[in-house]
C-alpha positions in Angstrom: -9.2 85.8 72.4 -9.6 89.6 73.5 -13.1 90.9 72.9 -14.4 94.6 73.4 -14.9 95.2 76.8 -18.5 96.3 76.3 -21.7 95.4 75.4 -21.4 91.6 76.2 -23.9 89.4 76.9 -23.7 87.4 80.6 -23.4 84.1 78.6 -20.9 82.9 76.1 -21.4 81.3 72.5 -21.7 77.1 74.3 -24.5 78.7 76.2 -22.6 78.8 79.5 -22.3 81.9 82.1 -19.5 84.0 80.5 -16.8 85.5 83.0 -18.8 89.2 82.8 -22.0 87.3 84.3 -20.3 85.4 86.8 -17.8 88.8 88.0 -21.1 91.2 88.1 -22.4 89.3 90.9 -19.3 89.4 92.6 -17.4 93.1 94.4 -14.4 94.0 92.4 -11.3 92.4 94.0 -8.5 95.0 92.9 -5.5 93.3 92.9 -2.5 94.7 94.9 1.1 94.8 92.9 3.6 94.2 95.9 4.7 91.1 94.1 4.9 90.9 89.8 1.9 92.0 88.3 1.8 88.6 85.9 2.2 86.9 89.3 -0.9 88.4 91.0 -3.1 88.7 88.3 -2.4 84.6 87.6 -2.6 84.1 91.7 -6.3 86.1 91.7 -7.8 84.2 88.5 -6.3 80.5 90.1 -8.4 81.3 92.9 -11.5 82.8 91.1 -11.5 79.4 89.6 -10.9 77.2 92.3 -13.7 78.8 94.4 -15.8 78.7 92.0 -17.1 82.2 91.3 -15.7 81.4 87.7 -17.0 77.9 86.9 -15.8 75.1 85.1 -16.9 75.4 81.3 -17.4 79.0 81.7 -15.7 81.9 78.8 -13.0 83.8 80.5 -13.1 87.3 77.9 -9.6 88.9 78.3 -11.6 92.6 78.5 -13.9 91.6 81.5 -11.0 90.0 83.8 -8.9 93.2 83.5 -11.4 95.4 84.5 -12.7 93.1 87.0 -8.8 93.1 88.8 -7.7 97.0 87.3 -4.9 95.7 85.4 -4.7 95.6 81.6 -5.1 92.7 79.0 -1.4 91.9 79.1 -1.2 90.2 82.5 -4.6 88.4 82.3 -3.4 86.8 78.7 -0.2 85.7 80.4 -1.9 84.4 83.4 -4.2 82.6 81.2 -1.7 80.9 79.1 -0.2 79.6 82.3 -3.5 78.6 83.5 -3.8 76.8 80.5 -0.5 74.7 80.7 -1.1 73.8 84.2 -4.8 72.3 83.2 -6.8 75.2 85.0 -7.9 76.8 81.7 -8.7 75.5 78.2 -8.0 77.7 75.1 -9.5 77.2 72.2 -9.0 77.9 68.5 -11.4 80.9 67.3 -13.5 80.6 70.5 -11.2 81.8 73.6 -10.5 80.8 77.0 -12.5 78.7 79.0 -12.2 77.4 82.4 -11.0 73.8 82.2 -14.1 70.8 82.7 -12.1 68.9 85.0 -13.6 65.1 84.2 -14.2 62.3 86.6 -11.0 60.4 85.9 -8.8 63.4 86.7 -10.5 64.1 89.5 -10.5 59.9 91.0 -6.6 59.9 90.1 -5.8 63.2 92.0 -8.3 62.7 94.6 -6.6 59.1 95.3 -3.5 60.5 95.5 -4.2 63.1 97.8 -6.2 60.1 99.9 -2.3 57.9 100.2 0.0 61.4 101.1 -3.0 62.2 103.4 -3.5 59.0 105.6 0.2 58.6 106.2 0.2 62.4 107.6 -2.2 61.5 110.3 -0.1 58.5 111.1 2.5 59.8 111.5 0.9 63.4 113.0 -0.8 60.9 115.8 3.1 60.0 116.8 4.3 63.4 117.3 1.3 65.8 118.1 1.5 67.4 121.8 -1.0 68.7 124.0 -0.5 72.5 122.3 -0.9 70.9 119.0 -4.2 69.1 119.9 -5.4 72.1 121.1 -4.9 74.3 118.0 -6.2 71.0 116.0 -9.8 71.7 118.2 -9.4 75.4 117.2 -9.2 74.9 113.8 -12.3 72.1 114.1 -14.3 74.3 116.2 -14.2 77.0 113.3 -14.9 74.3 110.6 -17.7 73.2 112.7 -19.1 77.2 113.0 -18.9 77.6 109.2 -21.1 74.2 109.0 -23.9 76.0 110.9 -23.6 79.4 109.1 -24.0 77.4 105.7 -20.4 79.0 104.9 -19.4 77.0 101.8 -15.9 78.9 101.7 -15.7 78.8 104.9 -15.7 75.1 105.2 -13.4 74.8 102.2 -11.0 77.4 104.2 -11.5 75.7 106.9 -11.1 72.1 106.0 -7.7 73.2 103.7 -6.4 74.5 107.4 -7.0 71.7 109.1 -5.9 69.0 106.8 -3.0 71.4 106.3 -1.9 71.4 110.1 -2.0 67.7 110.4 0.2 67.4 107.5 2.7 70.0 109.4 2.5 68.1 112.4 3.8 65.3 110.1 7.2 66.5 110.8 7.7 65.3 107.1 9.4 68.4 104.4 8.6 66.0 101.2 5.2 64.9 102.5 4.3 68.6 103.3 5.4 69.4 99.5 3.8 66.7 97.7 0.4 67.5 99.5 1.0 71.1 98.9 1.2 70.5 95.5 -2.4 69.0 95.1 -4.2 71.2 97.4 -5.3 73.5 95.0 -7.3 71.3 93.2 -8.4 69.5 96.0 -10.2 72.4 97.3 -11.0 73.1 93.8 -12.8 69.7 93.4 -13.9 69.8 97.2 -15.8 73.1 96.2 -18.9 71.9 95.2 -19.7 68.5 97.9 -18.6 70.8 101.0 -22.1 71.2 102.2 -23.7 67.6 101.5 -20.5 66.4 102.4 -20.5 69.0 106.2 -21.9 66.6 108.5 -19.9 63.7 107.9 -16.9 65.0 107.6 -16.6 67.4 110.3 -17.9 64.5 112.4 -15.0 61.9 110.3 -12.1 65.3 111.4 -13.2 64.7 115.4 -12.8 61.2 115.3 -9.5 61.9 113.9 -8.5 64.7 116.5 -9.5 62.4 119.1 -7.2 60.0 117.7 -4.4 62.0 116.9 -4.6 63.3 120.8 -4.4 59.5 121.9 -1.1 58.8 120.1 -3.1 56.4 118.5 -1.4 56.0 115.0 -3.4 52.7 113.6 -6.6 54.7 114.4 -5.6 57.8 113.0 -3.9 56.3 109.8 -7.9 54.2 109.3 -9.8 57.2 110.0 -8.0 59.4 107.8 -7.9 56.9 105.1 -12.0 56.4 105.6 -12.4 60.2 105.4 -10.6 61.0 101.9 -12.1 57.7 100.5 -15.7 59.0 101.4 -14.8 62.8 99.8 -13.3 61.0 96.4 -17.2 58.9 96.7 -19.3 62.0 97.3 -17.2 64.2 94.5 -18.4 60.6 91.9 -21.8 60.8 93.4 -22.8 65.1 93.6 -25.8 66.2 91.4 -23.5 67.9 88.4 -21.7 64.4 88.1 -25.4 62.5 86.4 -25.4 65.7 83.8 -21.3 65.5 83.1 
C-alpha cells in the first residue's frame, strides 16, 4: 500500500483522482496531537472523506496523507485499516486503499433509518421545546438559511448536522441521541453531494418544522419531519452521479 511520496501522478491506476490531486487543491490541515496521534490522524481522514475533498472511489497513497497531516505513514496505515473495518475505506489486494463507493442500497437502508430515529425526535422535541429553545432553533435556521445564499456547501452540511442535531437534544431522549449520533456521519457524508439542489426545499421543509415544534404541535412536527428525511433519501436516489453509478 505505501508508495514513494514523490513523483505521482494526480490520478490513480482505475483512472480516478488520487488522494495527491484531490490534497493539492486543498491548504494543508496539520493535525494537532493533544489527543492519540492514531486517533487524530483517523478523526482528520474520516472527515476528509465525509466532506468530500477525498471522494468516493478515489486512491488514498499512504505517502501523500502523511505529508498532507505532518505525521508519518504509521498513523495514516492504522487509521486506514480502521477506516476500512468501519466501511469508510476499501483496501485492496496489490492496488491500495481506496475511499469506499458507498452504493444505493447502503445508502436507502441507512438513510431510512436515520428518517424513523429522526421523525420521533421532532415528536417528541415539539412536546418539550420552550420559548429559549425555539429561539436558538431560529438561530441555527437563520445560519442554514445564510449559507443557502452564499452557495456554502459545507456550510449547509454544518449547518443542517446542527440543527437536526439540536432537535434531537431537545428530544430529552439519551438512547435516541446515541443511535442518531451514530449515523450522522454518514448522513452528512451521503447528504454531501444533494445539499445545494436539495437548499431550497429543505431549509423551507426545517421552518415548517420550527414553526411546529414552537406550537407544541407534536402530530405536525412528527409529519413534517418524516416528509423532510423521506424527500433527502429521494433526492440522494435521484442526484446526477446516481444515473453514472
Amino acid at each position: 500500500m505505501s508508495q514513494p511520496a514523490s513523483p505521482l501522478p494526480d490520478r490513480g491506476p482505475t483512472g480516478r483522482r488520487s488522494a495527491k490531486g484531490a490534497l493539492g487543491s486543498a491548504p494543508a490541515k496539520r493535525v494537532e496531537r493533544p489527543a492519540p496521534l492514531r486517533q487524530v490522524v483517523y478523526e482528520a481522514l474520516a472527515e476528509l472523506i465525509v466532506n468530500r475533498t477525498l471522494e468516493p472511489g478515489q486512491h488514498l497513497v499512504e505517502a501523500d496523507l502523511a505529508e498532507y497531516l505532518g505525521v508519518s505513514r504509521q498513523p495514516v496505515r492504522e487509521a486506514l485499516q480502521r477506516l476500512q473495518s468501519e466501511g469508510w475505506v476499501d483496501l485492496r489486494p496489490a492496488q491500495g486503499a481506496f475511499v469506499h463507493q458507498p452504493t444505493d442500497e447502503e445508502a436507502d437502508q441507512l438513510l431510512s433509518v436515520r428518517s424513523v430515529l429522526e421523525t420521533y425526535s421532532a415528536k417528541l422535541a415539539a412536546a418539550r421545546a420552550t420559548r429559549e429553545d425555539v429561539r436558538r432553533l431560529w438561530e441555527l435556521q437563520n445560519v442554514g438559511v445564510t449559507a443557502l445564499t452564499e452557495d456554502d456547501t459545507e456550510g449547509l452540511v454544518a449547518a443542517n448536522a446542527a440543527l437536526h442535531a439540536f432537535i434531537t437534544e431537545l428530544s430529552g431522549n439519551a438512547v435516541l441521541a446515541e443511535l442518531i449520533g451514530l449515523v450522522d456521519r454518514r448522513v452528512r457524508w451521503y447528504y454531501t453531494p444533494i445539499a445545494r439542489p436539495r437548499g431550497h426545499d429543505a431549509w423551507n421543509e426545517h421552518d415548517e418544522l420550527i414553526h411546529a415544534i414552537s406550537d407544541g404541535d407534536v402530530d405536525a412536527a412528527e409529519q413534517i419531519m418524516a416528509k423532510h428525511t423521506e424527500r433527502t433519501r429521494q433526492a440522494y436516489h435521484e442526484r446526477p452521479e446516481a444515473s453514472r453509478s
